[in-house]
BAKELO-99570 format. One line per 5 residues: number of its first residue (from 1); for each residue x, y, z of N, C-alpha, C. Coordinates in Angstrom, 1 decimal. Example, Ala and Ser with C-alpha at 12.3 -4.5 7.8 and 13.67 -1.06 7.14 Angstrom:
# BAKELO-99570
1> 13.2/-5.7/7.8/12.3/-4.5/7.8/13.2/-3.3/7.8 ~ 12.8/-2.2/7.1/13.7/-1.1/7.1/12.9/0.0/7.9
END
This chain:
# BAKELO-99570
1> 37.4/30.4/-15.4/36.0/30.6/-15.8/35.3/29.3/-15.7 ~ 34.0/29.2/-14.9/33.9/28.2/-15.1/32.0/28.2/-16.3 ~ 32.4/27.0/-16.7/31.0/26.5/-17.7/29.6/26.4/-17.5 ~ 29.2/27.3/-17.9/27.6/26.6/-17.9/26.9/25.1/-17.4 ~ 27.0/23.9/-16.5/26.3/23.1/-16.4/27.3/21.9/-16.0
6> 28.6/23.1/-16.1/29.8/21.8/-16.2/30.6/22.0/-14.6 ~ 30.4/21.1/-13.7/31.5/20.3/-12.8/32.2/20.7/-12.3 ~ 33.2/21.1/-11.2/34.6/20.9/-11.4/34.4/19.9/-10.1 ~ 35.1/18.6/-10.5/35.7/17.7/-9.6/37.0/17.3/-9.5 ~ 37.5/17.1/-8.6/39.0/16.7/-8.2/39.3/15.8/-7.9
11> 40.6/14.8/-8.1/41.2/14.3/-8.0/42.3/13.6/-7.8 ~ 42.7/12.8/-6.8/44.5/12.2/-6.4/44.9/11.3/-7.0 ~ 46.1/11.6/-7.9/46.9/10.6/-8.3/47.4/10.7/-7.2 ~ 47.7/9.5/-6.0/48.3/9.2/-5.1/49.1/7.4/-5.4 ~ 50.6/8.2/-5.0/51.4/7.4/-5.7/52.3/7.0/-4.4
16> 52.5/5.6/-4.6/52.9/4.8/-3.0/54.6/4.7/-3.5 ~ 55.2/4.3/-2.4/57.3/4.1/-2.7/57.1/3.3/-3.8 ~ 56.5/2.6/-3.8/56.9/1.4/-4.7/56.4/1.6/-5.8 ~ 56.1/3.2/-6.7/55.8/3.5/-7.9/54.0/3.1/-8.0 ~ 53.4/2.9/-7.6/51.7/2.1/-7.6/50.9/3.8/-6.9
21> 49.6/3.3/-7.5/48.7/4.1/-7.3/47.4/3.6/-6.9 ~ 46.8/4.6/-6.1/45.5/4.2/-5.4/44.7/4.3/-6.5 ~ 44.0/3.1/-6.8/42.6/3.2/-7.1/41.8/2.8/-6.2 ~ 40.3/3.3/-6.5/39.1/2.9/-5.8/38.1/2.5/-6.2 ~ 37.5/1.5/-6.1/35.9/1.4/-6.8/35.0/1.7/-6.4
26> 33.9/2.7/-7.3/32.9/3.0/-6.8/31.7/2.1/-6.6 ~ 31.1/2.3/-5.4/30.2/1.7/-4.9/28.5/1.3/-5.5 ~ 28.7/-0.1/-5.7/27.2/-0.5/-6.7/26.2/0.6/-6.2 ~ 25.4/0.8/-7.2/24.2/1.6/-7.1/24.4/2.6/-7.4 ~ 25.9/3.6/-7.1/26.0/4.6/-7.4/26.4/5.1/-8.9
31> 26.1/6.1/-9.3/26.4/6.3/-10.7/28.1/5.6/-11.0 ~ 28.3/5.2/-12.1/29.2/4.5/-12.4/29.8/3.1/-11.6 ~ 28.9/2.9/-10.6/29.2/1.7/-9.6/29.7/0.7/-10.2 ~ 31.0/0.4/-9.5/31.5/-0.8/-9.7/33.1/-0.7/-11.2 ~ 33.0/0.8/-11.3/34.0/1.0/-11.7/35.3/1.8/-10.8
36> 36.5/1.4/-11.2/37.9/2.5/-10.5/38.0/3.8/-11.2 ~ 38.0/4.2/-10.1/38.6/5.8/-10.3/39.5/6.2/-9.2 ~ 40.4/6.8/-9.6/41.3/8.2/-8.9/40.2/8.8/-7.5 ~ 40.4/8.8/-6.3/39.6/9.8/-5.4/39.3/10.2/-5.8 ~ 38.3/11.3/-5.2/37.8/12.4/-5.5/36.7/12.9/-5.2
41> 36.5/14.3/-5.6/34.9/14.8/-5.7/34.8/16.7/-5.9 ~ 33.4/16.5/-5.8/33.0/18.6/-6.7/33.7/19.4/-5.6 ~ 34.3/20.0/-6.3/34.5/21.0/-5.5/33.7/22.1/-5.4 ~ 33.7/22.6/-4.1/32.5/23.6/-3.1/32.6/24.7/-3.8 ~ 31.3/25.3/-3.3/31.3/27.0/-4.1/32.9/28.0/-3.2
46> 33.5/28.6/-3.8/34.3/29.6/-2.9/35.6/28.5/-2.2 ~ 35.9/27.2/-2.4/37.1/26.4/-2.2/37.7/26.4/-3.4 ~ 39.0/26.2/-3.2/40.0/26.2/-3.9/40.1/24.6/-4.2 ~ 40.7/24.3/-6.0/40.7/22.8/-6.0/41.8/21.8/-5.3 ~ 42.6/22.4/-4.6/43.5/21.9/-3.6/42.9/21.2/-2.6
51> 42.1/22.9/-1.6/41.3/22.8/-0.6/40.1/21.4/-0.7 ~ 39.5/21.5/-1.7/38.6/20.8/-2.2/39.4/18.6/-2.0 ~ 40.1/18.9/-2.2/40.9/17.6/-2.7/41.3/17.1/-1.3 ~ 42.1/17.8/-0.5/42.5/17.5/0.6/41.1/17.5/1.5 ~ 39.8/17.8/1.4/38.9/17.7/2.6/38.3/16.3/1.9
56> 38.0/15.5/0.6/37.7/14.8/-0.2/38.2/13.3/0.1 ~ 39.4/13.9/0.0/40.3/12.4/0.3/40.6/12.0/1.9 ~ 40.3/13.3/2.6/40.2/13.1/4.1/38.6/11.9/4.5 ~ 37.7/12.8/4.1/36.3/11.9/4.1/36.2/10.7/3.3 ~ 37.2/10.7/2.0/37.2/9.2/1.8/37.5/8.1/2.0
61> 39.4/8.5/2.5/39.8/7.7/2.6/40.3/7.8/4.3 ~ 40.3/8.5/5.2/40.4/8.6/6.3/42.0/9.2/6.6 ~ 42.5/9.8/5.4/44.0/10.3/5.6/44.1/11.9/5.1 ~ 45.2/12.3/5.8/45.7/13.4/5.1/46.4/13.2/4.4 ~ 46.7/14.3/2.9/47.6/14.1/2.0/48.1/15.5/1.6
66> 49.5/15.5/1.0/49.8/16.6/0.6/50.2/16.5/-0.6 ~ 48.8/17.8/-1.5/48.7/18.1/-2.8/49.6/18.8/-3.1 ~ 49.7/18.4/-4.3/51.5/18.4/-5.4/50.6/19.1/-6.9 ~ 51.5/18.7/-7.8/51.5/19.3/-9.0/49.9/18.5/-9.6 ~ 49.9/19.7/-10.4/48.3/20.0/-11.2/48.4/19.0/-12.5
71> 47.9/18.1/-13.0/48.3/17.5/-14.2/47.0/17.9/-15.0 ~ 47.4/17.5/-16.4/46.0/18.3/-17.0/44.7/17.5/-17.4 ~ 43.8/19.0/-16.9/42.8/18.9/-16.9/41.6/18.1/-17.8 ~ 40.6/17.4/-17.5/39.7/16.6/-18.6/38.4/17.1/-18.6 ~ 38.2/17.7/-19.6/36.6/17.8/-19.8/35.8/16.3/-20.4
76> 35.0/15.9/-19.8/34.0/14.5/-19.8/32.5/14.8/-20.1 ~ 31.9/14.4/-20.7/30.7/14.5/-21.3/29.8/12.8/-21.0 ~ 29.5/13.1/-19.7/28.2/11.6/-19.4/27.4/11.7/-20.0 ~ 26.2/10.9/-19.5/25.2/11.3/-20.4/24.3/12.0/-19.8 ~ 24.3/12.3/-18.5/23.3/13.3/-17.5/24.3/14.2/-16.8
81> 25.6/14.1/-17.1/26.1/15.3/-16.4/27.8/15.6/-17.4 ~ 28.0/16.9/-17.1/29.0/17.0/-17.6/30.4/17.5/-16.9 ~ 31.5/17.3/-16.5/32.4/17.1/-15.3/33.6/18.3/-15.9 ~ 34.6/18.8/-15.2/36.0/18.8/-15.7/36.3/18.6/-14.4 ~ 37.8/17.2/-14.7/38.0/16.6/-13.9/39.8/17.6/-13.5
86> 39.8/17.7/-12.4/41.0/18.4/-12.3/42.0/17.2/-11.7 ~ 43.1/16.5/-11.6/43.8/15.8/-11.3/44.9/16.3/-10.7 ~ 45.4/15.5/-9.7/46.8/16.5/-8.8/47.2/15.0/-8.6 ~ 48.9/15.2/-8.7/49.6/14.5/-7.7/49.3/14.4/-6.1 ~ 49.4/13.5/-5.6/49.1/13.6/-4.4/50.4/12.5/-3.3
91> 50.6/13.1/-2.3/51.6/11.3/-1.5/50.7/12.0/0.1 ~ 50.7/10.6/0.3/50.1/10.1/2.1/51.2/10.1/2.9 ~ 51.6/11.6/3.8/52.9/11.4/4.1/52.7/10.0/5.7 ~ 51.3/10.1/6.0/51.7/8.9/7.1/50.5/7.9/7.3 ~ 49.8/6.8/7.8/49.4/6.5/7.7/48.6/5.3/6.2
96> 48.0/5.0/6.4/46.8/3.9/5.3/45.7/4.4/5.1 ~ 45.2/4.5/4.0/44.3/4.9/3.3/43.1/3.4/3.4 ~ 42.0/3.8/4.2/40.6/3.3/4.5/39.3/3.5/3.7 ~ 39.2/2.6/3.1/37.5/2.5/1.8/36.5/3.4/3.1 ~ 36.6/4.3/2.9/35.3/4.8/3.7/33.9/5.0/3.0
101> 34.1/5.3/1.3/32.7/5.4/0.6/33.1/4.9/-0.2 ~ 34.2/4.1/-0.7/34.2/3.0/-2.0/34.1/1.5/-1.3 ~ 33.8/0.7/-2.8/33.6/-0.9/-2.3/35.1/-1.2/-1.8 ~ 35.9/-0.6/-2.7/37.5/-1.7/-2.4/38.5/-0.5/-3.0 ~ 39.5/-0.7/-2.3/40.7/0.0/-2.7/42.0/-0.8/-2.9
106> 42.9/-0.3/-3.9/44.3/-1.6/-4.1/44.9/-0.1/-4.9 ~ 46.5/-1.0/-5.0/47.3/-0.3/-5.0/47.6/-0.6/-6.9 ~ 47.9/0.0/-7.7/47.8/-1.0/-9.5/49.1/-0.1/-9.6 ~ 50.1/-0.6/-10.6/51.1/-0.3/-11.2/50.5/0.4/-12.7 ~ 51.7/1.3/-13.0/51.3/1.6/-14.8/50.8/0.2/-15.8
111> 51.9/-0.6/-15.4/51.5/-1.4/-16.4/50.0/-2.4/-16.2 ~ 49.4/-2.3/-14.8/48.6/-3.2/-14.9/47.2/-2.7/-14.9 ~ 47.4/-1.0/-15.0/46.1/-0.1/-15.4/45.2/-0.7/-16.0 ~ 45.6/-1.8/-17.0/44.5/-2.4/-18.0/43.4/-3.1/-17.4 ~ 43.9/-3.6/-16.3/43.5/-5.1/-15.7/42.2/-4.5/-14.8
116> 41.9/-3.6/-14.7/40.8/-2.5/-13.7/39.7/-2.1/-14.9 ~ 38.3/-2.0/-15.3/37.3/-1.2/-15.8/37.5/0.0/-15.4 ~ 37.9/1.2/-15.6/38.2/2.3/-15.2/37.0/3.5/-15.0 ~ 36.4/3.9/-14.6/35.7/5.1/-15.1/35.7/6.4/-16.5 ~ 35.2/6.2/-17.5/35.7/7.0/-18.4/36.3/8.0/-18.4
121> 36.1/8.7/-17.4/36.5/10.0/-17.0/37.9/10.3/-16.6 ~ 38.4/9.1/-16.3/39.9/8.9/-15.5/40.9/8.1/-16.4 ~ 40.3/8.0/-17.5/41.1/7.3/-18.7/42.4/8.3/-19.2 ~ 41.9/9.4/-19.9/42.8/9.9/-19.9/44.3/10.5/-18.8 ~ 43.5/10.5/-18.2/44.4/10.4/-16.7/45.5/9.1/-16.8
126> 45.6/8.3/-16.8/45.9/6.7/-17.0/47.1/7.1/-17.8 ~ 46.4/7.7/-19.3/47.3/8.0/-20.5/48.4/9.2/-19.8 ~ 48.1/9.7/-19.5/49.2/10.5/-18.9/49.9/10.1/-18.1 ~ 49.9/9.2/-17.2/50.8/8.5/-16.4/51.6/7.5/-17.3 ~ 50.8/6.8/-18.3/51.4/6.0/-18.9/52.1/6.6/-19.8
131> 52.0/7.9/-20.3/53.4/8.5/-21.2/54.1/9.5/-20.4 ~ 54.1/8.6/-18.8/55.5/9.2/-18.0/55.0/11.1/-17.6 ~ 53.6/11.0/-17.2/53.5/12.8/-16.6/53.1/12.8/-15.6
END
């Protein structure tokens, strides 16, 4: 069911051999610019949030990936818009992942999550990784 006024955007935890995850920073000017976040984006009227994820991360990052398990979901409250972010495991079975619409992309470990300004929205997210989900 989805909410009155609220979102649904998607998201890849995409996680490299060496246990690290893609972050990306969003691009100055743009709403939240200049913070990391998890890929992503809204998903279309009549797509599925899989579907949605895999055409997202194709446009963003220039790769195909194959979506994995569903982690849970965040409802976020901005102050001009309101989101539920859906999050999925994700792995890059070939290829490198290319900043196509972010400033910079890098690879961060659990423990060094700190060391990034995160996007609010993707915090919780973080916490779930960092209690091992």
């Amino acid at each position: 069911m989805v909410e009155e006024g609220v979102i649904d955007v998607v998201c890849g935890v995409i996680r490299d051999a060496e246990g690290a995850y893609l972050a990306c920073r969003r691009p100055a000017g743009k709403h939240l610019g200049g913070l990391w976040e998890f890929p992503g984006g809204k998903v279309d009227a009549g797509e599925s949030p899989e579907a949605a994820l895999a055409r997202e991360l194709h446009e963003e990052l220039a790769v195909h990936v194959e979506v994995g398990a569903a982690l849970e979901p965040v409802e976020w409250h901005y102050e001009d818009v309101s989101i539920r972010l859906l999050p999925f495991v994700c792995v890059i079975p070939q290829g490198e992942p290319r900043a196509m619409e972010h400033e910079e992309l890098c690879w961060v470990s659990v423990a060094d999550f700190g060391g990034l300004e995160w996007a609010p929205a993707d915090v919780p997210v973080l916490d779930c990784l960092r209690a091992g989900g």
